[in-house]
Phi, psi and omega in degrees: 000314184297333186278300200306326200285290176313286216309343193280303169320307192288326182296329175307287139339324154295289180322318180243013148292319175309290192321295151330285192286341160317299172300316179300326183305307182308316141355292163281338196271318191314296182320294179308332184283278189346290189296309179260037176235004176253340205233135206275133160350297192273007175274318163315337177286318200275324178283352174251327167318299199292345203271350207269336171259327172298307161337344164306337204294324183301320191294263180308253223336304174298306198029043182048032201253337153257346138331307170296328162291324183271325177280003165306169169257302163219183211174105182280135188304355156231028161261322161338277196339295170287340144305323151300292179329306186312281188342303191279326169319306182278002157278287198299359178273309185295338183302284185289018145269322176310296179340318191266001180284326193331294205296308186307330176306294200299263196318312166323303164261354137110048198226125195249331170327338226250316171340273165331275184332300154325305203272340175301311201287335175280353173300353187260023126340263181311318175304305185316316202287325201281008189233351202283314215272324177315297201285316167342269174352285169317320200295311199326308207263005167066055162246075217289335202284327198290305167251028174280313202283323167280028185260310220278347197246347149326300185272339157297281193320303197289355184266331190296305183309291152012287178305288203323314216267342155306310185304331186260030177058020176290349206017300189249344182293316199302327161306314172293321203260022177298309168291346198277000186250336168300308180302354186249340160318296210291316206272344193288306171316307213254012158281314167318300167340268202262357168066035150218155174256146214284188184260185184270143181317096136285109191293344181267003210241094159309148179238017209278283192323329186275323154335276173312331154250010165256319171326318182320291208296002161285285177353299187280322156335284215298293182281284196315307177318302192282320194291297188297017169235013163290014160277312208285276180326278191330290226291312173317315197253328164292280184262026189085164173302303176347270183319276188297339134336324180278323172310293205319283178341308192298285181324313157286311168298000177239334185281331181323271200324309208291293176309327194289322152302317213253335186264317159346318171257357169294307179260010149263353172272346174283323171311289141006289173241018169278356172269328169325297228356113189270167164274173179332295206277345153314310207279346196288294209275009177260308196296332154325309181265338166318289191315302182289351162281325208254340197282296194344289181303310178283349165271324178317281215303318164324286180299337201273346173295288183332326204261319177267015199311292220295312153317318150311292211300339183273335179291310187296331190246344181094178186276347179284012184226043162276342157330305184294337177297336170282349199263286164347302187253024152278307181279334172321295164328307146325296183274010152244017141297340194267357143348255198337313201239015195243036150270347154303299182279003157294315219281313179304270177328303196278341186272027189027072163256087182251334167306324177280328151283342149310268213308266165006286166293316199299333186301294134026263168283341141314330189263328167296302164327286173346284185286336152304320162295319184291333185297323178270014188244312178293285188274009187075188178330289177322310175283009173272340198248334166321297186297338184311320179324297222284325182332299184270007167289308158321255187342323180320264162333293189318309222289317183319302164293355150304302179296304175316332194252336197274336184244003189056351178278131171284154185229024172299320171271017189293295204308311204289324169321301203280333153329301192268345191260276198347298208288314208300301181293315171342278178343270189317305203289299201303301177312329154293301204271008175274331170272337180285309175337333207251326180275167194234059165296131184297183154269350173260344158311288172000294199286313189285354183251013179251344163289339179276321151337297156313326186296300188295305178325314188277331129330332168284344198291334186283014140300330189285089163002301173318286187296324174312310190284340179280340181278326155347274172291348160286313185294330166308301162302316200274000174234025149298322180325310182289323190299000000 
């Protein structure tokens, strides 16, 4: 009864995690439409130079310390506390080092705009660290419907603001302070939310154990960080804001959609069996099916952005960013190999190997790092996002047999699994953009004959016996939903 009960939970959880982000994907595109029809090519570049050192906010803000909450076993209401304390010290601690950092930003791209920008822009440090422990919690506790909803109302406010302050001549400030009114929104909401407040830092309360798995997992946070901004960087520093305005763009339009699904459903299946703890071979045949509900879909929708890039980008972005569709149908591509391989980092995080998902990311981020520079020293711009492809194609396969020597869960049907998605999308995406290429289409026909397209092509694929039982069991899960 208690296994039915989670799975129900987790099935729950799945459904308003979606659900949730779905309205949020609408949301940001509405923004990305909006937005990028008020704000110039090179100010999304200056707000994306800076987002490229701000992105760290996550790394300390976080210190791998909701993980460790979720992956506790148990969590005394002052040990909750003091985890808030850690969170929030390392947001005001990191906040005043990006701040004093500001000036080094500015030189790095030779843009003193960046100064100001920068320094504005680090209050969300300290807000992020001061909501970390909120969200921790909820997830812990699989209340995935408490954070769709403070996302979906959050993320209206910051858009609302966003306009106003584009329509009023604000140009990259109406960007900066978009974000900065969702994080103080996100944290006002989820105080409403769970009605508590933390207690004051008791010193007699050890933190070691949380500690002790959340550093690895800052450590690798850290190397994923650093590795993702030699893209960032070349396109930046080789050609400019322009050009990275055009990445930048590509790069939120294909990841929103994508990410806004994929980290969600990410944390309910982590949340989900970290309450489980299964043996080896339970974990195994649950993350098997976990891959086949969540890769499909989310590689499919990957290819089929890919497969339309040229088309998306003038609808979503206008015609002055056609430029951006080769940048566009690369990270699609990209993110949906990384579908393929992020059963891996589950497998680490529930068995608490986090040391073991450090060694895993330092390769990783080494083998990215390469091919992103030789894809920009060889192809220009277009090869910092080429190589991300080939990086993670490498990476794909390794990582499973890595987690297989490093945790004993076999991940043999993980590979055979990634395999069979792979060929599926493959198929369906390269045979959609060979036909939309050929036709002479309107744009918004364009887009609706490249979903359907996608669809039916991956429908054909269930003559193969194999993909038939994987589509089975996706139709089988959605209408356990319904009972």
């Amino acid at each position: 009864m208690a296994e039915r009960t989670l799975a129900q939970r987790g099935a729950r959880g799945g459904v308003n995690a979606v659900g949730g982000q779905l309205a949020k994907i609408v949301i940001n595109l509405v923004s990305l439409a909006i937005l990028a029809r008020l704000i110039s090519p090179e100010e999304y570049g200056l707000v994306a130079m800076v987002m490229a050192v701000m992105a760290i906010a996550d790394v300390f803000r976080d210190f791998g310390l909701t993980s460790a909450t979720i992956q506790a076993k148990t969590i005394s209401p002052q040990e909750r506390s003091n985890l808030w304390w850690l969170n929030t010290t390392m947001g005001v601690v990191v906040a005043a080092a990006i701040a004093l950092l500001a000036p080094v930003v500015a030189a790095i791209y030779s843009d003193d705009r960046l100064i100001l920008i920068t320094l504005v822009m680090s209050l969300n440090f300290v807000i992020s660290g001061m909501s970390t422990q909120y969200f921790a919690n909820l997830q812990r506790e699989i209340q995935f419907g408490k954070i769709a909803v403070n996302n979906i109302i959050s993320n209206i406010i910051g858009l609302i603001a966003a306009v106003i302050m584009a329509l009023n001549g604000f140009g990259v400030w109406s960007l900066v302070f978009q974000g900065l009114v969702i994080a103080i929104a996100s944290l006002l909401i989820f105080i409403i939310q769970t009605r508590w407040i933390p207690r004051g830092y008791d010193r007699s309360v050890s933190m070691r154990r949380f500690l002790n798995f959340g550093m690895p997992l800052m450590f690798s946070n850290l190397l994923n960080y650093f590795s993702g901004l030699v893209d960032v960087y070349m396109i930046g520093h080789v050609s400019g804001p322009e050009v990275l305005g055009y990445f930048n763009r590509s790069s939120q339009a294909v990841r929103t959609p994508l990410n806004s699904l994929r980290s969600p459903l990410n944390n309910v299946a982590f949340s989900t069996l970290s309450k489980k703890q299964s043996s080896n071979a339970e974990i195994a045949t649950s993350i098997e099916k976990g891959q086949i509900l969540l890769a499909y879909p989310l590689a499919l929708i990957a290819g089929g952005l890919a497969a339309a890039s040229s088309s998306l980008v003038v609808f979503f972005l206008g015609e002055s960013w056609q430029a951006a569709a080769p940048f566009f149908a690369w990270i699609a591509i990209t993110e949906g190999l990384n579908c393929l391989a992020m059963t891996a980092g589950w497998i680490f995080l529930i068995r608490g190997k986090s040391k073991g998902l450090m060694n895993l990311t330092i390769f990783s981020s080494i083998n990215r790092t390469i091919f992103v520079i030789i894809g920009a020293l060889v192809l220009g711009p277009l090869g910092a996002v080429v190589g991300q492809a080939v990086a993670v194609m490498i990476q794909w396969p390794l990582s499973l047999l890595w987690v297989q020597r490093s945790t004993g869960v076999s991940t043999k049907g993980l590979l055979v699994n990634s395999y069979r998605i792979f060929a599926v999308v493959l198929f369906s995406s390269a045979l959609n953009y060979y036909i939309l290429q050929g036709l002479a289409v309107d744009l918004i026909a364009s887009i609706l004959l490249g979903v359907v397209l996608q669809l039916a092509l991956a429908a054909i694929c269930a003559v193969i016996p194999a993909v038939r039982r994987d589509y089975m069991q996706i139709l089988e899960f959605a209408k356990s939903l319904n009972k």
